[in-house]
C-alpha positions in Angstrom: 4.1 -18.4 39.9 2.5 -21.9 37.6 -0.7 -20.0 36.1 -3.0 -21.7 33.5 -4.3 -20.6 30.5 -7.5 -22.4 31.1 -10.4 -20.8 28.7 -10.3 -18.5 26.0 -12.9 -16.0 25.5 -14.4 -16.9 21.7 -15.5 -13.4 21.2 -12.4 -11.5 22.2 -10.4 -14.2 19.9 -13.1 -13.0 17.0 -12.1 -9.4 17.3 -8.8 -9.8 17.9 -8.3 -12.4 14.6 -10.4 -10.0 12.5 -8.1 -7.0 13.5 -4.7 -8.8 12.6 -6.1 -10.6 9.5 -7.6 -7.2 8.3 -4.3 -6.1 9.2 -2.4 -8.9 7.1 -4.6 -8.5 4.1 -3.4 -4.6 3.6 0.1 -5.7 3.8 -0.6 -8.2 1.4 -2.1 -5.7 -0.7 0.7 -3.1 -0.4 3.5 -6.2 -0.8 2.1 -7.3 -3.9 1.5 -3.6 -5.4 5.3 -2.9 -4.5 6.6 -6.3 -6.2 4.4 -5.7 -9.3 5.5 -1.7 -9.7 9.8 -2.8 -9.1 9.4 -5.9 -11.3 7.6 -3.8 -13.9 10.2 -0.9 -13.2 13.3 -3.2 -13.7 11.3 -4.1 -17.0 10.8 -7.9 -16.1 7.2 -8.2 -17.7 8.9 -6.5 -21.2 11.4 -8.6 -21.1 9.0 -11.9 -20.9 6.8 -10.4 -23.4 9.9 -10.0 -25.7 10.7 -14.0 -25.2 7.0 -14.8 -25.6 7.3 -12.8 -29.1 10.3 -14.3 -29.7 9.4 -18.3 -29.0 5.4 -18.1 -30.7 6.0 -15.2 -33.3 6.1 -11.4 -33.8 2.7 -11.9 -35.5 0.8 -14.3 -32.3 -1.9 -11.9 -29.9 -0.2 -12.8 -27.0 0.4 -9.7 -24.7 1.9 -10.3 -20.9 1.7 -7.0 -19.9 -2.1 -7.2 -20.7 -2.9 -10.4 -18.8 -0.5 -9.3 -15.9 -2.1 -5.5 -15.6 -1.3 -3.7 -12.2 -5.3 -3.8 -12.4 -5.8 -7.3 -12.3 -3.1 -8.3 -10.2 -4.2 -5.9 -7.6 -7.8 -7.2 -8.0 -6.8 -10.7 -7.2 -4.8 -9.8 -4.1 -7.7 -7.5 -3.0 -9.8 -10.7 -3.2 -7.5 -13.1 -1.6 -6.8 -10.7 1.3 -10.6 -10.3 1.8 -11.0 -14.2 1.9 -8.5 -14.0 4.0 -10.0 -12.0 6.2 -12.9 -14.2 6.6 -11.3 -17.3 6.4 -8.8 -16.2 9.3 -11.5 -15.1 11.6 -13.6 -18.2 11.4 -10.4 -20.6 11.9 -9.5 -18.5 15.2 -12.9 -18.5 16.5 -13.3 -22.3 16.0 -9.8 -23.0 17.5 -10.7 -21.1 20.5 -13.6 -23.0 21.0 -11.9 -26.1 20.1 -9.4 -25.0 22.8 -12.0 -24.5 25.2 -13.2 -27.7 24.8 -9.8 -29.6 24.8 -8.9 -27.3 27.8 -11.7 -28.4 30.2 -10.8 -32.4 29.3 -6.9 -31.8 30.2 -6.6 -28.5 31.8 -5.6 -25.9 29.5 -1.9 -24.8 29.1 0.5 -24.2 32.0 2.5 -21.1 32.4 5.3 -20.6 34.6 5.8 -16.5 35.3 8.5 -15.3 37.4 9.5 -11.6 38.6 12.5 -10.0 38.1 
């Protein structure tokens, strides 16, 4: 059976983009709270700090662990997931319509489905 895939439904691509990007943005959330807690338990950011001592001086300011906090790294993935969220949603939407459009000027895609 030759089936094609001739018009997508913009709305149902919208809700269907925002669920799996929503989706995406907790796992990058959880991905990045999980690399940041076994790189900080394998004692990775002590270690750098040590080197940073080490290389500018006992006596320098300089802190990693402070500008690498579990706080702010979680803060920036939080954001980038939730830009991500939009940003995702509107390219779907856009590329359904765009496929809409590029459908009804060449047909759409053509599927060939068989039964076992």
């Amino acid at each position: 059976m030759r089936l094609a895939i001739s018009r997508l439904d913009p709305w149902s691509v919208m809700k269907l983009s925002l669920l799996l990007s929503f989706a995406l943005g907790i796992i990058l959330v959880v991905a990045t709270a999980v690399v940041w807690l076994t790189l900080d338990g394998l004692h990775v950011f002590a270690s750098i700090n040590d080197l940073v001592k080490q290389v500018v001086g006992p006596e320098s300011a300089v802190n990693v662990t402070d500008v690498i906090s579990f706080r702010k790294v979680i803060s920036g993935a939080t954001l980038v997931a939730v830009i991500d969220v939009f940003l995702l949603t509107a390219m779907s939407t856009i590329g359904a319509f765009l496929y809409n459009i590029v459908a009804a000027l060449v047909g759409g895609v053509h599927v060939t489905m068989t039964d076992e």
